[in-house]
Z-matrix of the N, CA and C atoms (Angstrom, degrees):
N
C 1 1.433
C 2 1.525 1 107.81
N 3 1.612 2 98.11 1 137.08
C 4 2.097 3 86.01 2 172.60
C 5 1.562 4 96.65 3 -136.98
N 6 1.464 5 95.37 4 175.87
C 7 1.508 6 101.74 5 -144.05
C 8 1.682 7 78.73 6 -145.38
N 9 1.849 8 124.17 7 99.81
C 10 0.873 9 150.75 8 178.28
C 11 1.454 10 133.07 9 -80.92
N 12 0.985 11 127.04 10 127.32
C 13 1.595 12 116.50 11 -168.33
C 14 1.735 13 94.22 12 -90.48
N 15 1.386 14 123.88 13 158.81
C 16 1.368 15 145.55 14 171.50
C 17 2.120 16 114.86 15 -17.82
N 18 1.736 17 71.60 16 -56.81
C 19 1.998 18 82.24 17 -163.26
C 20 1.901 19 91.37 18 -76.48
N 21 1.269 20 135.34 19 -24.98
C 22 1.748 21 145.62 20 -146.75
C 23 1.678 22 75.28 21 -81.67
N 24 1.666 23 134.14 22 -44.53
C 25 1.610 24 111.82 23 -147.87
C 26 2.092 25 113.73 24 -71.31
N 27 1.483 26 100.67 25 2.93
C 28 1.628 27 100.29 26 -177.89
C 29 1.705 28 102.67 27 -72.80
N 30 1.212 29 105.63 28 -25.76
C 31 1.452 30 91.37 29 166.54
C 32 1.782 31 124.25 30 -151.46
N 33 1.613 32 99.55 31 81.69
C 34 1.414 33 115.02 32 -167.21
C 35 1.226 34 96.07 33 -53.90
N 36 1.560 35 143.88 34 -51.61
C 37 2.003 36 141.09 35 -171.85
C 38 1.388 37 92.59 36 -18.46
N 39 1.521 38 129.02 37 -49.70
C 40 1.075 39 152.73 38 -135.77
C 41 1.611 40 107.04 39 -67.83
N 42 1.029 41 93.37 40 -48.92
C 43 1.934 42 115.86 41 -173.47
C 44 1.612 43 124.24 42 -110.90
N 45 0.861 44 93.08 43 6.66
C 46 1.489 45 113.96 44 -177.90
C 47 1.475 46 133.11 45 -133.72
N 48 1.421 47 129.60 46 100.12
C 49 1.541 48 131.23 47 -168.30
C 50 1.667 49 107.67 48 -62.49
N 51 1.443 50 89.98 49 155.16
C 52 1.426 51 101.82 50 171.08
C 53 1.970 52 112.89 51 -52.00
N 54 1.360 53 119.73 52 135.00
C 55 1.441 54 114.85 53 -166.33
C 56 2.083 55 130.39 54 87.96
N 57 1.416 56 83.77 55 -31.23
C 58 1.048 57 112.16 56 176.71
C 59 1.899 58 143.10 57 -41.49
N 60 1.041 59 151.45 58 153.66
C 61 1.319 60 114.97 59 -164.59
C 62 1.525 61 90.47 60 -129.21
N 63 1.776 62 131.80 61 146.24
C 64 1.260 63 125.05 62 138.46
C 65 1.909 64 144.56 63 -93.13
N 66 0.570 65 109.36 64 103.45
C 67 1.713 66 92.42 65 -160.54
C 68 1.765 67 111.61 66 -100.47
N 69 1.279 68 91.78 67 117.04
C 70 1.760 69 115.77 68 174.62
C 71 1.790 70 118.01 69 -61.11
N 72 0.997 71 110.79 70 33.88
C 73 1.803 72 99.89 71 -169.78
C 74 1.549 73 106.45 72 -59.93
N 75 1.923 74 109.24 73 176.70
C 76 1.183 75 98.51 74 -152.94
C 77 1.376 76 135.19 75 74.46
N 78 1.480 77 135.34 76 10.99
C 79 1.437 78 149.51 77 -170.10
C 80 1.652 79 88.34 78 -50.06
N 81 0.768 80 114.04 79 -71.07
C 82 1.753 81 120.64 80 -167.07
C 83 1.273 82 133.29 81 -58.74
N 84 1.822 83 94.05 82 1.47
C 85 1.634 84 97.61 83 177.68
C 86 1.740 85 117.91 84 -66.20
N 87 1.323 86 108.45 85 156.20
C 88 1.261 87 110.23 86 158.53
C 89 1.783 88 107.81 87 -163.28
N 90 1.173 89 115.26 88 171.11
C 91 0.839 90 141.27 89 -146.38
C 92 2.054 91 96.54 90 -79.43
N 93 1.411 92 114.18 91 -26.96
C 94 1.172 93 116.28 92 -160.41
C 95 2.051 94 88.73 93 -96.90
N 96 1.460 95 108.84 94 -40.36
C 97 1.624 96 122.33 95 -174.65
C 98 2.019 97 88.34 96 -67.95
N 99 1.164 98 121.37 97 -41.32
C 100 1.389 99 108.23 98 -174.40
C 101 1.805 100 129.59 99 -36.96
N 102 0.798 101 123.47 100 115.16
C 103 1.735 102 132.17 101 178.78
C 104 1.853 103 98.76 102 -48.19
N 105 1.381 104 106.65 103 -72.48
C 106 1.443 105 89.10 104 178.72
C 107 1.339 106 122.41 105 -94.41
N 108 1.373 107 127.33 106 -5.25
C 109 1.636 108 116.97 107 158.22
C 110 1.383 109 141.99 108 -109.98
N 111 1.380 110 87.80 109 27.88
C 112 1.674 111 114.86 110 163.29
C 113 1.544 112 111.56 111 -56.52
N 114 1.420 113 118.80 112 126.85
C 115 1.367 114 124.03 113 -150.93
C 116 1.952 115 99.12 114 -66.20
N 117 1.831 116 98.53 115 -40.56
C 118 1.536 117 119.54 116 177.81
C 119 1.416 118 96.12 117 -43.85
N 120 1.227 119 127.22 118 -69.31
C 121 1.660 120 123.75 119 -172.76
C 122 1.608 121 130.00 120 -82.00
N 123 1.290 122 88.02 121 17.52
C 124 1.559 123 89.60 122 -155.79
C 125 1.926 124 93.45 123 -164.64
N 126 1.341 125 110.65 124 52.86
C 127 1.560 126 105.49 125 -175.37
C 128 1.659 127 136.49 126 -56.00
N 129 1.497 128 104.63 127 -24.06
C 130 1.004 129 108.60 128 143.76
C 131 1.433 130 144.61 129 -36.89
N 132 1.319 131 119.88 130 -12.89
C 133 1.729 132 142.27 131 -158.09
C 134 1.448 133 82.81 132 -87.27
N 135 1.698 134 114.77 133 -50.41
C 136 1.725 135 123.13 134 -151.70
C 137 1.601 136 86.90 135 -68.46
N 138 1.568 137 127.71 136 -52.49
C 139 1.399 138 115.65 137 -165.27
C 140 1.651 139 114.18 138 -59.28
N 141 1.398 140 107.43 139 -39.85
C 142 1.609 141 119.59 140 -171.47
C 143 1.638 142 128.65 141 -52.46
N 144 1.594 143 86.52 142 -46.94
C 145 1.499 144 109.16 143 -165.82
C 146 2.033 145 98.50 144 -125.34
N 147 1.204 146 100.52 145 146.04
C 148 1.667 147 118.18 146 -178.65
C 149 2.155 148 105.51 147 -75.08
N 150 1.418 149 126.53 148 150.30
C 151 1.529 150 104.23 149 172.95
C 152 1.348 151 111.22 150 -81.37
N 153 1.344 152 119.09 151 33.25
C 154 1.661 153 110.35 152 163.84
C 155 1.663 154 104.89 153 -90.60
N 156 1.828 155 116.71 154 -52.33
C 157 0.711 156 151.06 155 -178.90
C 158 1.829 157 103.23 156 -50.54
N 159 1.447 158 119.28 157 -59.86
C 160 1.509 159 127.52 158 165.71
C 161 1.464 160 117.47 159 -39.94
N 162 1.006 161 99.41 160 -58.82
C 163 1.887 162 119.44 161 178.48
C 164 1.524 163 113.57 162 -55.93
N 165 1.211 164 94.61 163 -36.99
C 166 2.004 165 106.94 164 -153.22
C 167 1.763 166 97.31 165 -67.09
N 168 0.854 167 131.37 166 100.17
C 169 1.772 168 147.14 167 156.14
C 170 1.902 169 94.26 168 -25.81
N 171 0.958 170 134.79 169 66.38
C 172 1.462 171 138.69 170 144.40
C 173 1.529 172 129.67 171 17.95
N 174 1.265 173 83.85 172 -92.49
C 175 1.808 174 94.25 173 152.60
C 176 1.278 175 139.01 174 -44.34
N 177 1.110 176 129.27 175 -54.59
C 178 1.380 177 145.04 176 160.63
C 179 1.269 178 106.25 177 -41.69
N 180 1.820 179 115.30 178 -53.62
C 181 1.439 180 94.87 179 -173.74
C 182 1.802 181 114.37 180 -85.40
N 183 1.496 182 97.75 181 -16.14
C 184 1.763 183 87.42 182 155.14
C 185 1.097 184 136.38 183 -51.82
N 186 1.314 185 119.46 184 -36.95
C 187 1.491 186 131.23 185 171.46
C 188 1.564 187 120.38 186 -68.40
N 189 1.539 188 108.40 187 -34.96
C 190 1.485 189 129.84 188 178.97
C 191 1.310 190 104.00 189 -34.70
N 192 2.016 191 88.43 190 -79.60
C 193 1.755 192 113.55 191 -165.58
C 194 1.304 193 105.31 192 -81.10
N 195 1.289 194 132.33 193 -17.74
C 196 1.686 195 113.06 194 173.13
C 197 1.534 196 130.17 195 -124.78
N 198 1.506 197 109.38 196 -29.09
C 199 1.335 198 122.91 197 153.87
C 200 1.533 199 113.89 198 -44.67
N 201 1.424 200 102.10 199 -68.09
C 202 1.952 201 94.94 200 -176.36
C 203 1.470 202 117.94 201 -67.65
N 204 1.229 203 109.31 202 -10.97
C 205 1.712 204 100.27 203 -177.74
C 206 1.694 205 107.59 204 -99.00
N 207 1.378 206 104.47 205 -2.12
C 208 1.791 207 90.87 206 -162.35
C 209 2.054 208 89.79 207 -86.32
N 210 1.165 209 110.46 208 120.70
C 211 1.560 210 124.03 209 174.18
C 212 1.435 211 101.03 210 -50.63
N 213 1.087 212 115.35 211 -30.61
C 214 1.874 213 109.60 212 -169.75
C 215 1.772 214 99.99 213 -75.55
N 216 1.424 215 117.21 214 -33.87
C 217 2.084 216 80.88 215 -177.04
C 218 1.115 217 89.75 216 -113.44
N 219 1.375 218 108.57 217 -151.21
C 220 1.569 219 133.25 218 -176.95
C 221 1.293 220 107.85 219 -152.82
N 222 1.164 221 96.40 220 172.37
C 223 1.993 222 93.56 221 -160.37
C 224 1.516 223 86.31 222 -109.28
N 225 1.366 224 122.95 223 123.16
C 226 1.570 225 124.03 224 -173.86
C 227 1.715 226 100.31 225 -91.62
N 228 1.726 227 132.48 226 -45.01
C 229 1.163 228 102.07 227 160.15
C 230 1.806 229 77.54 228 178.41
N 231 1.809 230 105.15 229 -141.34
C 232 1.463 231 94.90 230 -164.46
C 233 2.091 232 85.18 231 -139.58
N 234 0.612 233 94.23 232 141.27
C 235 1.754 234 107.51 233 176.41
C 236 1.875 235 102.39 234 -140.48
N 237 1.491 236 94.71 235 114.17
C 238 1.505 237 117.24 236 -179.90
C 239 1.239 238 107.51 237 65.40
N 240 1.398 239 108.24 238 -106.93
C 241 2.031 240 111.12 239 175.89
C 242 1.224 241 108.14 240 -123.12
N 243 1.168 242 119.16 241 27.99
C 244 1.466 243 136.24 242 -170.38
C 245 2.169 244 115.32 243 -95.02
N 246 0.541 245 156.63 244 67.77
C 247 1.129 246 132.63 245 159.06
C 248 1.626 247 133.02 246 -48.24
N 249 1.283 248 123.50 247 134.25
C 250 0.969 249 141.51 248 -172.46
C 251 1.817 250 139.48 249 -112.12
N 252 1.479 251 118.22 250 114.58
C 253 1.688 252 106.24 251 -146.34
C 254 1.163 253 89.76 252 -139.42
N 255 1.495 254 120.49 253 121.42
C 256 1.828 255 117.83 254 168.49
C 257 1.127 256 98.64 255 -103.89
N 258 1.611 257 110.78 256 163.83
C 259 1.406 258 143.50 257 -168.52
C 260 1.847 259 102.27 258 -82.18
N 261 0.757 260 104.01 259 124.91
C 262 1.822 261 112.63 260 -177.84
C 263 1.512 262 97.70 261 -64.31
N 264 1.579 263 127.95 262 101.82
C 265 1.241 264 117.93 263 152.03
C 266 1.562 265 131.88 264 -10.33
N 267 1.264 266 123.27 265 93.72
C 268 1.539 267 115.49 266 -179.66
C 269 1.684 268 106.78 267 111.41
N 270 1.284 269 111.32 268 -2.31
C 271 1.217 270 120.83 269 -168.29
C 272 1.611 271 110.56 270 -102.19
């Protein structure tokens, strides 16, 4: 299992063995649910980032645009707020 920082998910093959599993927990984060970058506590957030961008669940759309398209895993399923994707044997 590997446990990826933000900028590492453009190329998960990368961090992950053949057979292997990655898991996304946190599906539901966003930027507005965040403790410290909640725009309310943290107003600066509102200048930085647009409210599509605030709103937008992060993770999820990491998984969206690169998890579902990369041919090498498969998305095995979701446990809690976690999503879950193994490495295609041979892949």
């Amino acid at each position: 299992m590997a446990t990826l920082r933000p900028l590492q998910t453009s190329r998960p093959h990368r961090h992950c063995k053949s057979g292997g599993y990655l898991v996304f927990d946190d599906g539901s984060w966003s930027l507005a649910k965040s403790w410290g970058m909640n725009p309310r506590k943290r107003p600066a957030t509102a200048v930085e980032y647009d409210a599509r961008q605030i709103a937008e669940c992060q993770v999820q759309l990491v998984c969206q645009t690169i998890m579902d398209t990369d041919l090498r895993f498969r998305f095995v399923g979701l446990e809690a707020d976690s999503a879950i994707y193994q490495r295609l044997p041979g892949a």
